[in-house]
C-alpha positions in Angstrom: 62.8 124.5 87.0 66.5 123.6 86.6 68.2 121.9 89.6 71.0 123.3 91.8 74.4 122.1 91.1 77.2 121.1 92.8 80.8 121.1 91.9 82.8 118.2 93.8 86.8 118.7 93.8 88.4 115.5 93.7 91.7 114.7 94.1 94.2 111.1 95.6 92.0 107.9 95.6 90.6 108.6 99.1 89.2 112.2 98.3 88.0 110.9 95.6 86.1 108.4 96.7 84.8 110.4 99.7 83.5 112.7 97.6 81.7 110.2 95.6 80.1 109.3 98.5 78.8 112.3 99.6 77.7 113.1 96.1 75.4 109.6 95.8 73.3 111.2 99.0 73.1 114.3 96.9 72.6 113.2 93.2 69.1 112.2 93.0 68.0 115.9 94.0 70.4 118.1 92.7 72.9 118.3 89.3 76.8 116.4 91.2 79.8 117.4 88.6 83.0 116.4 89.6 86.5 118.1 88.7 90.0 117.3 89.4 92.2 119.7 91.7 92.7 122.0 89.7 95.2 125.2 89.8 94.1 128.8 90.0 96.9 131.3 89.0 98.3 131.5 85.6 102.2 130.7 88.2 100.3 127.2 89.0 99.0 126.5 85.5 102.0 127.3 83.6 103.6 124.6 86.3 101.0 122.4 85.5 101.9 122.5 81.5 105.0 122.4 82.7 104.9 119.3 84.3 106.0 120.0 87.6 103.4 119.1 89.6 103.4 115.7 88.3 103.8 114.3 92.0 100.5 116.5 93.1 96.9 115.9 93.2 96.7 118.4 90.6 98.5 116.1 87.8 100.6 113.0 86.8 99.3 109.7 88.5 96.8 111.0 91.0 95.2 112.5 88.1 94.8 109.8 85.9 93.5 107.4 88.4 91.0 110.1 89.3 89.9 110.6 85.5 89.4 106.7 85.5 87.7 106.3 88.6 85.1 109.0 87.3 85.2 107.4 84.0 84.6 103.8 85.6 81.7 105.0 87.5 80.0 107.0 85.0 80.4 110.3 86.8 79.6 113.5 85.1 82.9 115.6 84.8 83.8 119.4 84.4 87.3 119.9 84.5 88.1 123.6 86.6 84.5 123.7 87.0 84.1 125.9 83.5 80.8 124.2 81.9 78.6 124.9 84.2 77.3 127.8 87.4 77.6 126.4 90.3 75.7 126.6 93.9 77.7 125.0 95.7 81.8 123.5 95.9 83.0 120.6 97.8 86.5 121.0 98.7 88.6 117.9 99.4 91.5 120.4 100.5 92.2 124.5 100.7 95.4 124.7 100.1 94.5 126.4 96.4 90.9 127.1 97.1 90.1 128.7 92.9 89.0 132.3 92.9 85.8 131.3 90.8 84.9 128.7 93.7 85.0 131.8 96.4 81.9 133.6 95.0 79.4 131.0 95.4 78.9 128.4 99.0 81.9 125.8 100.0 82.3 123.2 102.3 85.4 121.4 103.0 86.1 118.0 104.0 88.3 116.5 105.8 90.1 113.5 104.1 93.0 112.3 106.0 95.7 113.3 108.5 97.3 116.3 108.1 101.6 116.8 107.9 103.2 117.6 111.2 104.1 121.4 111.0 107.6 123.4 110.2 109.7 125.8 109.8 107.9 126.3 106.2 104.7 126.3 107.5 105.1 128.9 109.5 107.1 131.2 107.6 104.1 130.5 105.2 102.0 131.3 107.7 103.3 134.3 108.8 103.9 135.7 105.2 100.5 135.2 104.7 101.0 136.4 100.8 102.7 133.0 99.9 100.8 130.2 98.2 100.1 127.2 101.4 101.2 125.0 98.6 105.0 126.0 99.1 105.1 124.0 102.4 105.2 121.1 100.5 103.6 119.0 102.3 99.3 119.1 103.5 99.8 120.6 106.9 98.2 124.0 106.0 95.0 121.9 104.1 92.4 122.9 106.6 94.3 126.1 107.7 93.1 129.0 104.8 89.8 129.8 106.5 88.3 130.5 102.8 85.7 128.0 103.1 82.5 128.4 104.3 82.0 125.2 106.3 84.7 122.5 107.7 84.0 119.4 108.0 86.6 117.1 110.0 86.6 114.4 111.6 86.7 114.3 115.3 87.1 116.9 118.0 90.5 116.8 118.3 90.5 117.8 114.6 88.3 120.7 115.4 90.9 121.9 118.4 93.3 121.3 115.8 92.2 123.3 112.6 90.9 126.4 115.1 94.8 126.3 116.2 96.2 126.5 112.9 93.7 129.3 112.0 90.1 128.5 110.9 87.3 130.1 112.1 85.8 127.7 115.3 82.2 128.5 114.0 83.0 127.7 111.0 84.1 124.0 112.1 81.6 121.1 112.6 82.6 117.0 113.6 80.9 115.3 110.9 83.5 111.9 111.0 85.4 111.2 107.7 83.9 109.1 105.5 86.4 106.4 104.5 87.6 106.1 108.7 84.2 106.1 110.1 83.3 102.7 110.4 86.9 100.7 110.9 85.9 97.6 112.9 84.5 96.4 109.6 87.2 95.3 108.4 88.1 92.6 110.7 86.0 90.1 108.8 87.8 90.3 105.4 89.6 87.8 103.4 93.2 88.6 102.8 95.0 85.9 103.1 97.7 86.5 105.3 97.8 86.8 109.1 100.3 87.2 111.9 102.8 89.7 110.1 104.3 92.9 110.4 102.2 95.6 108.5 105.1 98.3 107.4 102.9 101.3 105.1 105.7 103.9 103.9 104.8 107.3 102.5 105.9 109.3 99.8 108.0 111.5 101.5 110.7 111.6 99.1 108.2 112.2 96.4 106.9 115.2 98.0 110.3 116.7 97.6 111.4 116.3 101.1 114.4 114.2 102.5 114.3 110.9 103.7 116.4 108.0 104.6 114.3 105.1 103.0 117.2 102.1 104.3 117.6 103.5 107.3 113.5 103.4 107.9 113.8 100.0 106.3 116.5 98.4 108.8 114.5 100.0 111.6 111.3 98.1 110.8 113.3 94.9 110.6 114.7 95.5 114.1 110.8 95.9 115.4 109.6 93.2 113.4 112.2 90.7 115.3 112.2 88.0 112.7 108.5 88.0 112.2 106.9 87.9 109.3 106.8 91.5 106.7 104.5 92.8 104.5 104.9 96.5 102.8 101.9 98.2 101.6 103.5 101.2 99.3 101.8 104.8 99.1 100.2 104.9 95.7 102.3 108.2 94.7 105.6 106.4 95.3 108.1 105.8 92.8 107.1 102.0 93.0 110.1 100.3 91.3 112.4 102.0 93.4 110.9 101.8 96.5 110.6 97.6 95.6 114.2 97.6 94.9 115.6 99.0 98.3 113.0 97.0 100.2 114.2 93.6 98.7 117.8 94.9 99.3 117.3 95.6 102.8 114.5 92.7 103.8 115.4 90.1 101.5 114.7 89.1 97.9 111.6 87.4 98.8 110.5 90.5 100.6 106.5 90.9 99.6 105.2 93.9 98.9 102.0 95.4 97.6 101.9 98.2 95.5 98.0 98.6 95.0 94.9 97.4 96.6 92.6 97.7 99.9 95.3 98.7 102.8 92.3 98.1 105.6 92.4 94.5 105.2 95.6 94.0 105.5 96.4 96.3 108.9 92.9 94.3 110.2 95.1 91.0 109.9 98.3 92.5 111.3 99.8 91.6 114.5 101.9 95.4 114.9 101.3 98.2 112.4 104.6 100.9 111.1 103.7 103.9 109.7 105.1 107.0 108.4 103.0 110.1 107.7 100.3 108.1 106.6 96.6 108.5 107.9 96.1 104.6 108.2 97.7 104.2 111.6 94.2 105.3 112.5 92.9 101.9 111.7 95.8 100.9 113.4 94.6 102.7 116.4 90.8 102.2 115.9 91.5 98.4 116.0 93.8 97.9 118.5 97.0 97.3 117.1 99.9 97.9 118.5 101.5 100.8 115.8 104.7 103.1 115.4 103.8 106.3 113.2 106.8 109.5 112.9 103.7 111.2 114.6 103.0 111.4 118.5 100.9 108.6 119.2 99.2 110.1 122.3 98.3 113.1 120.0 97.5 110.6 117.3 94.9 109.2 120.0 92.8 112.8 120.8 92.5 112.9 117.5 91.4 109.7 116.0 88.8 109.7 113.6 85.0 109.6 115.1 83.4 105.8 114.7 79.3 106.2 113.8 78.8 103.5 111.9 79.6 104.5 108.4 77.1 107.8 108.6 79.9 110.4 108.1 79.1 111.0 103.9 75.2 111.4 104.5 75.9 113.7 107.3 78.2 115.7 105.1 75.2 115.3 102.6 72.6 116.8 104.6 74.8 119.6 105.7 75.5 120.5 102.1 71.4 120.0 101.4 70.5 122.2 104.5 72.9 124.9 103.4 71.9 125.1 100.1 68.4 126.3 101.4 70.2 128.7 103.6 69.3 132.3 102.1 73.2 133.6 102.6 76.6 132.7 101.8 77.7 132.3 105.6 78.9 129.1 107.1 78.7 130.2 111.1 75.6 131.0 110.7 74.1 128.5 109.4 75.2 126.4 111.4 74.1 128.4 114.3 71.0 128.1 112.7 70.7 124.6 112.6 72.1 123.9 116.1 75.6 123.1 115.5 77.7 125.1 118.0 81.5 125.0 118.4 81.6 122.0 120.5 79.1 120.0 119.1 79.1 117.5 116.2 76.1 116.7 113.6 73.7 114.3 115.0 
């Protein structure tokens, strides 16, 4: 008898390694393919050919670092999920959410912090006809309702995605799998301490405005003549953003364009953010951070810490519902227990 499969949507470095994770709790029972974000309507794949989502999940460098992660760890692939009939999808985010993915059971995870909302999102919103996409930034991933199950990761995230329009019942805290278990990281070995930890974002990437040397003479005010490190986002237009930070810091300015972020905000003495989920480790671990969001509401909804259990939780929520007999996410998880204020145990 042929195993169930499940299709695992993949997308920036983080989703993809979440999903990975939730997918090596899985494997040994059931057939795990993975895919890259992929578009839906023949608009988004003509833009795809096109080339003009280069600076989305869907193509350019987030793709290929995907495809070689996959490739690196031997992961069976099927690209828009056309090989194979599947049982299941996990969804690293809903802003496209493919029509051939809405017939069988999906579960969403959480992945990361989600863009402060605007005037876009809301006309977006309100339209309800337009693509979430066209906000141009993530703060509708979570907001579609066209999954069967949510997974996020605290309670505050729950309060959060119910406001912007999911289903409560539909919501379960399951923690997100690469911010679960933060504390960690405090025994590492990078080898700097007793810096200024500045980790920029790629706003300007994203095709919205921003004033990268103003940002930049801003963190040198905080950091007061202390030490500076930059940790760049991986989408970033690296050479440039290099360029204005040695023009504004100092030629000797040093700056990291790849490698392990966690490390490096563990060893910090103050932490400056932009839109970037990490000021969560920030917070986790005590540092004292700056982020463009409001810290206090940055605080409700800090990721929940259990210890690095957040992918086999996921896991055994996408094993349960497989054996569910119906395509319907509230209630299963009435079934199981889970009611809107509770999390997976």
């Amino acid at each position: 008898m042929s195993r169930k499969k499940i299709l695992f949507v993949v997308g920036s470095p983080n989703q993809t390694t979440q999903m990975h994770q939730i997918a090596s709790h899985l494997q040994d029972e059931f057939e795990c393919w993975f895919t890259q974000f992929f578009p839906d309507s023949p608009v988004e794949k003509w833009a795809l050919k096109a080339g003009l989502l280069e600076s989305t999940v869907m193509g350019g460098k987030f793709k290929e670092r995907a495809d070689r992660y996959l490739s690196e760890h031997n992961l069976p692939v099927d690209y828009m999920g056309q090989r194979n009939e599947y049982d299941l999808a996990v969804l690293c985010s809903d802003l496209v959410v493919p029509r051939r993915l809405r017939n069988i059971k999906t579960v969403w995870v959480q992945e990361g912090m989600t863009d402060p909302v605007n005037v876009l999102t809301r006309i977006v919103q309100k339209a309800k006809i337009l693509p979430r996409y066209l906000t141009f930034n993530t703060s509708l991933n979570g907001a579609s309702n066209l999954c069967d199950i949510y997974c996020v990761a605290s309670e505050g995230y729950k309060e959060h995605f119910a406001h912007m329009g999911t289903d409560p019942e539909k919501i379960v805290v399951t923690g997100m799998p690469n911010y679960d278990n933060l504390h960690q990281y405090l025994h590492n070995d990078f080898p700097h301490r007793g810096y200024v930890l500045v980790v920029t974002s790629d706003i300007r990437e994203t095709f919205r405005y921003e004033n990268r040397p103003a940002f930049l003479r801003e963190c040198v005010r905080i950091a007061a003549g202390r030490p500076m490190i930059f940790k760049l986002h991986p989408n970033e237009n690296a050479e440039r953003a290099v360029r204005e930070i040695r023009e504004v810091v100092g030629p000797d300015a040093l700056v990291f364009t790849d490698g392990d972020p966690y490390p490096m905000i563990a060893n910090c003495d103050e932490l400056i953010c932009q839109y970037s989920t990490l000021v969560y480790v920030g917070i986790i671990l005590g540092k004292k951070v700056h982020s463009y969001f409001d810290l206090e509401q940055l605080r409700r909804l800090a990721p929940w810490q259990n210890g690095g259990t957040s992918a086999r939780r996921i896991a055994d929520l996408c094993r349960q519902y497989l054996a569910f007999p119906e395509k319907n996410g509230p209630a299963f998880l009435s079934s199981i227990g889970v009611t809107q204020t509770a999390s997976v145990a």
